[in-house]
Residue frames relative to the residue before (quaternion, step in Angstrom):
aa qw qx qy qz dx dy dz
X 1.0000 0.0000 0.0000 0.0000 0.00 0.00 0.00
X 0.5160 -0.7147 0.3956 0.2576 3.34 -0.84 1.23
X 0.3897 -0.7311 0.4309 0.3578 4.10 0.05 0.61
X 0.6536 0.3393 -0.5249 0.4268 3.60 0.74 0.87
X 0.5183 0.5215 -0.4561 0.5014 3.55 1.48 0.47
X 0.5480 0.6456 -0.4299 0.3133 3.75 1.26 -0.84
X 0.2754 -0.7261 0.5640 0.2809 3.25 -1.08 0.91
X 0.4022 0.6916 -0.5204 0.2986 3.79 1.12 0.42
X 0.5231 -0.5122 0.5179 0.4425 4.07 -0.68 1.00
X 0.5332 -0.5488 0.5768 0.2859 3.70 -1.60 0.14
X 0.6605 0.3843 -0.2759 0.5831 3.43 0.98 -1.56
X 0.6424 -0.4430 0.5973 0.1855 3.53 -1.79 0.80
X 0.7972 0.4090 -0.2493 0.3675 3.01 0.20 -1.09
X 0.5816 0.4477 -0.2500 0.6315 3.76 1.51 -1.04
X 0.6616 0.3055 -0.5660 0.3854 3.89 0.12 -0.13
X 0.5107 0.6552 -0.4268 0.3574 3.98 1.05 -1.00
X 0.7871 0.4026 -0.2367 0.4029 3.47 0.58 -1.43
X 0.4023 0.6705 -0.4342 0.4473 3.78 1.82 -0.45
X 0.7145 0.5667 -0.2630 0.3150 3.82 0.65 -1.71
X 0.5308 0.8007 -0.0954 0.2609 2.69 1.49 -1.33
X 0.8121 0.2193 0.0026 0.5407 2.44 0.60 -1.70
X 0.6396 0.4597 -0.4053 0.4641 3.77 0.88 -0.05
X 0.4612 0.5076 -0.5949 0.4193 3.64 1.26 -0.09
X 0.5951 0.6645 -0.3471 0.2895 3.37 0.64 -1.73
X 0.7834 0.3505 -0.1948 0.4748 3.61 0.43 -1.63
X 0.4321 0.7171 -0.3053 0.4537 3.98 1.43 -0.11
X 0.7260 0.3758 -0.0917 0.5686 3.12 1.17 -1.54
X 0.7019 0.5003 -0.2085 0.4622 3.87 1.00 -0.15
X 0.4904 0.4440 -0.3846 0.6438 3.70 2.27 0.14
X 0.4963 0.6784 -0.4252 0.3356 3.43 1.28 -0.91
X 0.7906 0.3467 -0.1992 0.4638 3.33 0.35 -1.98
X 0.6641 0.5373 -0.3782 0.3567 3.36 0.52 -0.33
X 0.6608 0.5554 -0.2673 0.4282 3.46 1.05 -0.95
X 0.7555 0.4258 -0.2274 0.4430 3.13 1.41 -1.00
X 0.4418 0.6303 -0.4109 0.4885 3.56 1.28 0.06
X 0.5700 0.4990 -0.2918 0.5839 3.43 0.75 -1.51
X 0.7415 0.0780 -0.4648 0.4776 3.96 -0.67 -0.21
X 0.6096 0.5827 -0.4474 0.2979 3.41 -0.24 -0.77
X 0.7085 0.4550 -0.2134 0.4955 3.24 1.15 -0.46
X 0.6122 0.3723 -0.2936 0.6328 3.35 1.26 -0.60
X 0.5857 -0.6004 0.3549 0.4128 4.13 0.71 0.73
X 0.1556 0.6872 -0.6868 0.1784 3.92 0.62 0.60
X 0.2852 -0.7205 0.6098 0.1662 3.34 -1.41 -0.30
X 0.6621 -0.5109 0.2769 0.4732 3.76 -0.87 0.68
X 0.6434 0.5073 -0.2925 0.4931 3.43 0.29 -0.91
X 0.5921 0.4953 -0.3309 0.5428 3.97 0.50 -0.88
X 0.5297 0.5952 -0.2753 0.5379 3.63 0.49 -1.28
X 0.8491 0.4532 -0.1149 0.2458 3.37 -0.36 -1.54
X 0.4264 0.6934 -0.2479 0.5254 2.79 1.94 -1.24
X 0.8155 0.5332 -0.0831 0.2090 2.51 -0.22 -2.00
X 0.6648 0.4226 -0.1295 0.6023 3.49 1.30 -1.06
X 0.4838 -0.6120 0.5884 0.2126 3.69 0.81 -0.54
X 0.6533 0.3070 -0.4139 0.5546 4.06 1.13 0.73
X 0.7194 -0.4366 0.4054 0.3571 2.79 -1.64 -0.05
X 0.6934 -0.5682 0.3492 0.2728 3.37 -1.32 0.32
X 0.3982 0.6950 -0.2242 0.5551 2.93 1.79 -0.99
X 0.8465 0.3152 -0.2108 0.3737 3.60 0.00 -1.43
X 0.4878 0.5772 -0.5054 0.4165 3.67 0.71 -0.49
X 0.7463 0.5274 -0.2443 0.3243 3.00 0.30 -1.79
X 0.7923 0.3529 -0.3240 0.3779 3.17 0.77 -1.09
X 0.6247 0.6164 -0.3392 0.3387 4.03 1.14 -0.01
X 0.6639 0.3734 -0.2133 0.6118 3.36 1.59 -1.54
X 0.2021 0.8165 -0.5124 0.1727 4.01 0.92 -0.95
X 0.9059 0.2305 0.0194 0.3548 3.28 -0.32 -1.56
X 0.5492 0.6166 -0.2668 0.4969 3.32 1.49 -0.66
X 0.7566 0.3505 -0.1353 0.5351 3.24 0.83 -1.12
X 0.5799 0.2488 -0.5632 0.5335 3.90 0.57 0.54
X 0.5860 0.5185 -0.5211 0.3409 3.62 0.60 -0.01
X 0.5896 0.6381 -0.2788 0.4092 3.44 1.05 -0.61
X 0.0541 -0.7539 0.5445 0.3635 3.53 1.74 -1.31
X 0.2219 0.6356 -0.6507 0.3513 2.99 -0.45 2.09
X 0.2243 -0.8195 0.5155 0.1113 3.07 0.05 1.24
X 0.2049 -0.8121 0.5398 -0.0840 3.71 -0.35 1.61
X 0.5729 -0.6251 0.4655 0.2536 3.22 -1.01 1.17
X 0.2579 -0.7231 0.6273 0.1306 3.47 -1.33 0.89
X 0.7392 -0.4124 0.2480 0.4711 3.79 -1.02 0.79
X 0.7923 0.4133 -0.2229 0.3896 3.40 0.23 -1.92
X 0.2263 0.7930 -0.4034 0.3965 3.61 1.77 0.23
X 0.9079 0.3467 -0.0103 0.2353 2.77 0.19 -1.98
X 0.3150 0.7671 -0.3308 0.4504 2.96 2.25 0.13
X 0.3443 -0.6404 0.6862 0.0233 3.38 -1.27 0.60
């Protein structure tokens, strides 16, 4: 792509602060998205799916945030049938 089609800023410093800030707003659909199922009774694994990590990791990033939130979050033996 020709670097006047690139949608990368020219200045370093403006593409850095571009990353930035879309990690930033990335990480803020994250928590939200992941509240929303969790709330609608998803389950870690589903979550995990869903994002493409491990089950392990959700849990361990949104975990705490979300009993702080009082989201009442499915426990393994939950997910049993």
């Amino acid at each position: 792509m020709p670097a006047a089609e690139s949608p990368v800023p020219q200045e370093s410093a403006d593409a850095l602060a571009a990353v930035a800030a879309l990690r930033r707003l990335a990480d803020q659909l994250e928590d939200a998205a992941v509240e929303q199922a969790m709330r609608a009774g998803w389950s870690w694994p589903q979550v995990a799916e869903a994002l493409g990590v491990t089950r392990q990791a959700v849990h361990k990033k949104h975990a705490k945030r979300l009993i702080t939130a009082g989201v009442k979050l499915k426990r393994r033996a939950d997910d049993r049938v």
